[in-house]
C-alpha positions, 0 to 999 in steps of 0.5 A: 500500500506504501506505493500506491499512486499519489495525487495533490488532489484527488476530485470525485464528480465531474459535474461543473464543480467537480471539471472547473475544481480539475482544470483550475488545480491543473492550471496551477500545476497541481497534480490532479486526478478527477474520478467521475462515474460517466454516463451520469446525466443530472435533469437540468433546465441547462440555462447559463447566465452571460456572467458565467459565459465571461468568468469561466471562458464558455465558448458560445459554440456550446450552446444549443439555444439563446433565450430571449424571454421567459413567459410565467404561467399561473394557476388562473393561466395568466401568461406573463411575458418577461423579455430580455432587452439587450441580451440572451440566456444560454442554454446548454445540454448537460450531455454535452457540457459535461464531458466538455468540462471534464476534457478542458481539465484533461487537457490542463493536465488533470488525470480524467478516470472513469470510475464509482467511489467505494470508499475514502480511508485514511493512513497513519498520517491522515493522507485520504486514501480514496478507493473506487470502482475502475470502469462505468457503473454496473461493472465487476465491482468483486476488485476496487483500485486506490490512490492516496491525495493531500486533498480531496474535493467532494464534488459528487452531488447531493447524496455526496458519499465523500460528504456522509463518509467524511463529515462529522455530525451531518447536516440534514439539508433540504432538498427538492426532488428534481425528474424532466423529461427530454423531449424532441422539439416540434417541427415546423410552425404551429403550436405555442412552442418558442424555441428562443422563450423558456416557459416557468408554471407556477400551478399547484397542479403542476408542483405544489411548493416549486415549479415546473418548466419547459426550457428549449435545447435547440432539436430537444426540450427539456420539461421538468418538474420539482416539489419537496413533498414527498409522495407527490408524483413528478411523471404524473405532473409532467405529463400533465405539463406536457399536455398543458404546452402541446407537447403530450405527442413528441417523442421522449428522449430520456428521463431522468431524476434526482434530488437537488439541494436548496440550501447551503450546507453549513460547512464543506470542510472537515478540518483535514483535508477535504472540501465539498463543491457543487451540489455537495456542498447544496449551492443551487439557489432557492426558488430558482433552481439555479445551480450550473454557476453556482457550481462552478464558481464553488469548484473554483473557491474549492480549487484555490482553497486546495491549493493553499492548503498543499502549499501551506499546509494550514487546515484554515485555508479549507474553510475560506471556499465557503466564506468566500461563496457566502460573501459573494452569493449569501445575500442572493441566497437568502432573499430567494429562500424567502421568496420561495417559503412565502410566494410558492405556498399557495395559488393565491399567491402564485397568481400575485407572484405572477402578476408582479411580474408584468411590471416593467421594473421587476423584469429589468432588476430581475433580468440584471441580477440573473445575468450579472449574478449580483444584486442591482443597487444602482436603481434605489428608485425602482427598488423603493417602487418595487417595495411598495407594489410588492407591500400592495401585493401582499395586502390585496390592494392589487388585482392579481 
């Protein structure tokens, strides 16, 4: 066991958090081996903000789709259109992001190996020994493989196994089921369909506490669903979105489900030698579901905080990637988890949520902290104006 292979870092998942984590290490010539399991394809509405396009160097021939509006839809059927003055989402297929992500860090010059993590151990020394399953999933586990790392990266999503096995007193966090359908988009004119529009129902029939969504992929769409309460059935909902928007007859490409987390996790690290990014650490931002920006900007936090620590040694150098996230993107976090708890609660106030949505200062605000990914404090005035609506809002003074 003395020879075995030893890494500076060792990053299990190759999702966003888990690929930016690889290739920023690499960039700084760490010596790095990213471990993912492949194949794995997370449901995700795939929308990525310009901001992340800027940060991260994304090359605009990625993406399969440019939005230029989103249009809300009540529990009345009241249709809100919210358009995006100046500029674009972009949309990207995780199929095809991924795998571009992880071979970027490849060729930085981190190890890329396809693998299932069995286990993480520790020598005499606390070096983490991380043990894995070589090859795709489903394969001959009867042999596992090891190496040693000075540090690992828990990047390996919400039901992380790096994070139940090496944190201490886990933290139950909250979590919203998550299942889409991908569908083949409809060809030719016709229909309501728009494949430069996503279209977001906030209908307690469709999701009773979230919401459900239709995001263009350019040939494909990705109709999802995602609720907290357990017992409510995601297909059964989807289906009925599919035949809300006309799209009940197109043929389904695959399926796919899993659990995502909506709150932060009150630390990534273990006060050794491991961090958590991504999805593990529970960076998807509430009431939106946002999480391919948060993941790579907590990959990034994970990276440079792994990179100090094998340079230093000083165990303190691991928790600066979560202090770091929570100063930048807290705030965000917290004001969408208030949104989420009070405008999702009930139809009632869906239908309001909605109607607050035509106004034309809440879809410029909106639109400018979604593509910035900041909060806008350049507009007091709207801000002040927003506040009173939203007060009226609240107490019935406004028609929905």
């Amino acid at each position: 066991m003395s020879g075995l292979e030893t890494f500076d870092v060792v990053v299990v998942g190759g999702g966003p958090a888990g690929a930016t984590a690889a290739h920023e290490l690499a960039l700084a010539g760490r010596s790095v081996l990213l471990l993912d399991r492949n194949g794995r394809i997370k449901p995700c509405g795939g929308a990525i903000p310009p901001q992340l396009m800027r940060e991260f160097e994304i090359p605009e021939s990625l993406l399969c789709a440019r939005i230029q509006s989103a249009r809300m839809v009540s529990p009345a059927e009241r249709r809100v259109d919210m358009p995006i003055n100046g500029g674009y989402v972009g949309m990207v297929k995780r199929d095809e992001f991924d795998p571009w992500l992880r071979q970027r860090a490849a060729s930085a010059g981190a190890q890329l190996r396809v693998g299932t993590l069995h286990e993480v151990t520790r020598d005499e020394g606390g070096t983490a020994r991380i043990h894995y399953y070589p090859g795709a999933p489903g394969r001959n586990r009867a042999t596992s493989e090891s190496v040693r790392a000075r540090c690992l990266i828990g990047a390996d999503g919400a039901n992380s196994l790096v994070a139940k096995q090496c944190l201490p007193g886990r933290h139950k966090m909250r979590y919203v089921n998550a299942y889409h359908e991908i569908v083949a988009a409809p060809v030719g004119a016709g229909g309501d369909h728009d494949p430069t529009r996503c279209d977001v129902y906030y209908q307690g029939v469709i999701s009773p506490d979230f919401y459900g969504w239709i995001f263009p992929h350019g040939d494909s769409i990705s109709v999802g669903v995602g609720t907290a309460i357990d017992g409510f059935s995601l297909r059964q909902a989807t289906t009925r979105l599919r035949e809300a928007a006309g799209l009940d007859q197109t043929t389904t490409l695959r399926r796919e489900g899993a659990p995502i987390p909506l709150q932060p996790r009150p630390r990534w690290d273990d006060g050794r030698n491991l961090i958590l990014a991504g999805d593990a650490a529970g960076v998807v931002a509430p009431a939106s579901g946002e999480g391919i920006y948060y993941a790579m900007v907590s990959g990034r936090l994970a990276a440079q905080a792994a990179d100090t620590f094998c340079a230093t040694g000083n165990i303190r150098a691991l928790a600066t990637a979560r202090s770091r996230f929570m100063k930048a993107h807290g705030r965000v976090f917290f004001i969408l988890g208030l949104l989420q708890r009070f405008w999702y609660s009930s139809d009632r106030r869906r239908e309001r949520f909605v109607s607050m949505c035509r106004d034309p200062d809440v879809q410029r605000l909106t639109w400018e902290a979604y593509m910035n990914k900041r909060l806008v404090r350049s507009s007091p005035v709207a801000h002040l104006r927003i506040l009173v609506k939203d007060v009226a809002h609240l107490l019935g003074m406004v028609r929905p």
